[in-house]
C-alpha positions as CSV (number, residue, x, y, z in Angstrom):
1,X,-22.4,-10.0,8.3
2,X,-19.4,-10.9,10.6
3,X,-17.3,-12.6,8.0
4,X,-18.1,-9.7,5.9
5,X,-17.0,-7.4,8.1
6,X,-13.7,-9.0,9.0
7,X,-13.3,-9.5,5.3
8,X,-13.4,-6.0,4.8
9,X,-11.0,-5.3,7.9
10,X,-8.6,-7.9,6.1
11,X,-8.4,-5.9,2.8
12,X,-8.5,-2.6,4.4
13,X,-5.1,-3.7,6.2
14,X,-4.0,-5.3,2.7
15,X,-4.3,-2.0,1.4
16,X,-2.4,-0.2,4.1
17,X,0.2,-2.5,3.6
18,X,0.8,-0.8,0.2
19,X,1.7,2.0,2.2
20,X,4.5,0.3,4.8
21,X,4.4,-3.4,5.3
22,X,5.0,-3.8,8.8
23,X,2.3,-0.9,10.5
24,X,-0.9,-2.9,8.8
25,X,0.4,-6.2,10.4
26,X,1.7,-4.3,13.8
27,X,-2.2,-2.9,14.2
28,X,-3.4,-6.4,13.8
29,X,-1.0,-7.6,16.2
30,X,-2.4,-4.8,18.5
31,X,-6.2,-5.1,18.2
32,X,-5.8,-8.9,18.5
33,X,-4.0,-8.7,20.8
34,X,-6.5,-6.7,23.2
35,X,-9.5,-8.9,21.9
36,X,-10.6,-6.4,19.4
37,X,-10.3,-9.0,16.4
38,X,-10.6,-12.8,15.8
39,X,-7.9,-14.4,14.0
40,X,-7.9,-17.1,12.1
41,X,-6.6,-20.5,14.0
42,X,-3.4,-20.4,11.9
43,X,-2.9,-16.9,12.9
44,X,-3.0,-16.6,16.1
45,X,0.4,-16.2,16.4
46,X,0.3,-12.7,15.4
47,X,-1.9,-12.4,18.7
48,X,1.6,-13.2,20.6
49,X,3.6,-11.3,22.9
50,X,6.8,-12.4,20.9
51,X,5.3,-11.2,17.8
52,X,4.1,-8.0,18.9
53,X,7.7,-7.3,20.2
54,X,9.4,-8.5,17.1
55,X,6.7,-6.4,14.5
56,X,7.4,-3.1,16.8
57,X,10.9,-3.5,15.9
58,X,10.4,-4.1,12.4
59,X,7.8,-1.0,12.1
60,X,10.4,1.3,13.6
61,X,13.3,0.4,11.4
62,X,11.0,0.5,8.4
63,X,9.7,3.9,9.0
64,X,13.4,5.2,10.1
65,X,14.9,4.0,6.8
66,X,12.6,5.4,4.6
67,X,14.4,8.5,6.2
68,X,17.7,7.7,4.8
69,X,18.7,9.2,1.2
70,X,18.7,6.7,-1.2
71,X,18.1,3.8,0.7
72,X,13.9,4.3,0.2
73,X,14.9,3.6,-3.1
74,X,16.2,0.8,-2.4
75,X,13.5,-0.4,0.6
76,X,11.0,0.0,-2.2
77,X,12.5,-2.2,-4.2
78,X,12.3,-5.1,-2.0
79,X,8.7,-3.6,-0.3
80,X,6.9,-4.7,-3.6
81,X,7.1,-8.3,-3.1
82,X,6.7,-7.9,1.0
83,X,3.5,-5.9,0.5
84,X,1.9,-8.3,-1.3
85,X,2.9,-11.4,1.2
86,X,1.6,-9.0,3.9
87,X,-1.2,-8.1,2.1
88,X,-2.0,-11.7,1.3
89,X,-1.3,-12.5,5.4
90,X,-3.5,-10.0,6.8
91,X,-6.5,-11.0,4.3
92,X,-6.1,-14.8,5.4
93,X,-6.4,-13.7,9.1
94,X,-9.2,-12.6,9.0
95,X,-11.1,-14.4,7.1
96,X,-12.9,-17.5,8.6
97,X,-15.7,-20.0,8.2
98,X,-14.7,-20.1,4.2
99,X,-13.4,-23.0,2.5
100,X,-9.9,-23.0,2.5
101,X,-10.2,-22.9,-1.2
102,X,-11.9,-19.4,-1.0
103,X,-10.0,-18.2,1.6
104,X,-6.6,-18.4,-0.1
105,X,-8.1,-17.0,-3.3
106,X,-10.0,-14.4,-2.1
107,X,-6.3,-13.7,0.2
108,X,-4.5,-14.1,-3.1
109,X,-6.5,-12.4,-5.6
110,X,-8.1,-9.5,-3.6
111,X,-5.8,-8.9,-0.6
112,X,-2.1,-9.1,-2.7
113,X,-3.8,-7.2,-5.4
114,X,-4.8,-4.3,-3.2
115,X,-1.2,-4.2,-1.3
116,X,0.3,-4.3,-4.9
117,X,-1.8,-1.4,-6.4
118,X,-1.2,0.7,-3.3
119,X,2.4,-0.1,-3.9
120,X,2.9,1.1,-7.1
121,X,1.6,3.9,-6.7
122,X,3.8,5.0,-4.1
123,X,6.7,3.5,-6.0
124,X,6.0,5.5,-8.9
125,X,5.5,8.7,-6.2
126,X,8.7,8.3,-5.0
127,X,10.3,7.9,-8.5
128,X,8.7,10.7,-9.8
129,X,9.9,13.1,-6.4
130,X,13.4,11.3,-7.1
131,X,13.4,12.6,-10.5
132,X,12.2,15.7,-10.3
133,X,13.7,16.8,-6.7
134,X,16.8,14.9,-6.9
135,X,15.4,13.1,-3.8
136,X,15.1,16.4,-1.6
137,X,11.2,15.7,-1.2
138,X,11.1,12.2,-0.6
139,X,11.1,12.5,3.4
140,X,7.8,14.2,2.6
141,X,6.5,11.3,0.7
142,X,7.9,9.3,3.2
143,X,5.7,11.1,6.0
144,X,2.6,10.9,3.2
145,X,3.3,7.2,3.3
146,X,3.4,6.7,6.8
147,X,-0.1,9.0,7.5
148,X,-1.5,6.9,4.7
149,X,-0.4,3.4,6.2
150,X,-1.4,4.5,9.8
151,X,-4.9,5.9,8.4
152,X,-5.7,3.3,6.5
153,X,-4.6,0.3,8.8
154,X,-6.6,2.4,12.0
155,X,-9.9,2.8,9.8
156,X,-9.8,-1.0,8.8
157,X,-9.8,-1.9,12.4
158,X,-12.1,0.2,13.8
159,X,-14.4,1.1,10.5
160,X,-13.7,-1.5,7.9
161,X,-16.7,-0.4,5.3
162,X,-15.8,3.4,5.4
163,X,-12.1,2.5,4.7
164,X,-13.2,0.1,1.6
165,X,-15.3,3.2,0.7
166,X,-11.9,5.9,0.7
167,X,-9.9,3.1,-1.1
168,X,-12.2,2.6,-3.7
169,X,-12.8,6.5,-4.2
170,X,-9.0,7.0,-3.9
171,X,-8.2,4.1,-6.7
172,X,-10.9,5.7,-8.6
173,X,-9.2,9.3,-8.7
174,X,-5.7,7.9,-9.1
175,X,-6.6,5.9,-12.3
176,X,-8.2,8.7,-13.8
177,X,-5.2,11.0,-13.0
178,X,-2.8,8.3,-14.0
179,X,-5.0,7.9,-17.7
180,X,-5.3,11.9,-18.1
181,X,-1.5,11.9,-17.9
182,X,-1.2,9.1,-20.5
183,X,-3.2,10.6,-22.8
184,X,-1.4,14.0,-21.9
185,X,2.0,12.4,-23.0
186,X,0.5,11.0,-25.9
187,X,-0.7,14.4,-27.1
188,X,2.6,15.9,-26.6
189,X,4.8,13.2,-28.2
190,X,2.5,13.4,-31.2
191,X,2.7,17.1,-30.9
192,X,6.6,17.3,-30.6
193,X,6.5,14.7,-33.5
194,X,4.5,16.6,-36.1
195,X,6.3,19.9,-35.6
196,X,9.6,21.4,-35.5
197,X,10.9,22.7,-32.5
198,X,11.1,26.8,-32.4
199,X,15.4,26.0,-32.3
200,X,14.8,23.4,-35.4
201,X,12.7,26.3,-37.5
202,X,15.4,28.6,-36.1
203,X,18.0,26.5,-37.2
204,X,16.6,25.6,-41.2
């Protein structure tokens, strides 16, 4: 039940790293820090005064730049890869008494795969509010990001299993969104396709 249980917390935080890279990591730091979680020997470091220092500097020039106009774009870019080495990190930390085998995997497969589907979806957020707004909105995607990430990261630490349980049901309701607006587009381009535009009609 124990390795379960930190399992979950090290997903939960994978997740949240989807969000922002550095709060996930920054609120391991923390609860490890006061004795709240065991880390894995090889992470212990994370447990440091040095390293809380250091990610409390990184969190706060992460969440100030996704301020700037243009530059989220940009910090998303290179997010992408970092969310999925932090999500891979945080899974890895907490996960003990597994053969290093399955501990990697499990850190691979299932920790980087829930930092990168958390990610895109946010990327293709902020693309979307880009596109439509010009940018104008994406300080409130920003701010959407950084409750998410906070969330998300606070609930792993304190209640991994009913974080798992909001991800899940979140992932659910975004896929289904993301394949009724597929199928949406479909409809239309076939639409636009078989019939002339009112201008076209207009025009012959």
């Amino acid at each position: 039940m124990e390795t379960l249980l930190s399992l979950c917390i090290g997903l939960g935080l994978s997740a949240a790293c989807g969000f922002r890279v550095f709060i996930p990591l920054l609120g391991l730091s923390l609860a490890a820090h006061a004795g709240h979680v065991t880390l894995a020997s090889d992470f212990q470091w994370l447990a440091s005064t040095p390293a809380l220092i250091a990610l409390t500097v990184a969190t706060a020039l992460e969440i100030t730049g996704y301020y700037v106009p243009w530059l989220d774009n940009f910090l998303d870019t290179i997010a992408t890869p970092s969310a999925v080495v932090a999500g891979v990190m945080t899974t890895a930390a907490m996960t003990t008494d597994m053969s290093p085998f399955l501990r990697w995997s499990l850190a691979v497969v299932a920790g980087g795969g829930a930092a990168a589907l958390v990610q895109g979806a946010t990327v293709s957020a902020r693309a979307a509010s880009t596109l439509l707004t010009g940018g104008l909105a994406n300080p409130a995607v920003a701010t959407a990001e950084l409750v998410g990430s906070t969330l998300t990261a606070s609930m792993a630490v304190f209640a991994p299993v009913i974080a798992l349980m909001m991800l899940s049901l979140a992932a659910i309701a975004f896929h289904r969104w993301w394949r009724n607006r597929q199928q949406t587009l479909a409809t239309s381009s076939l639409t636009d396709g078989g019939h002339p535009t009112s201008q076209t009609a207009q025009q012959s």
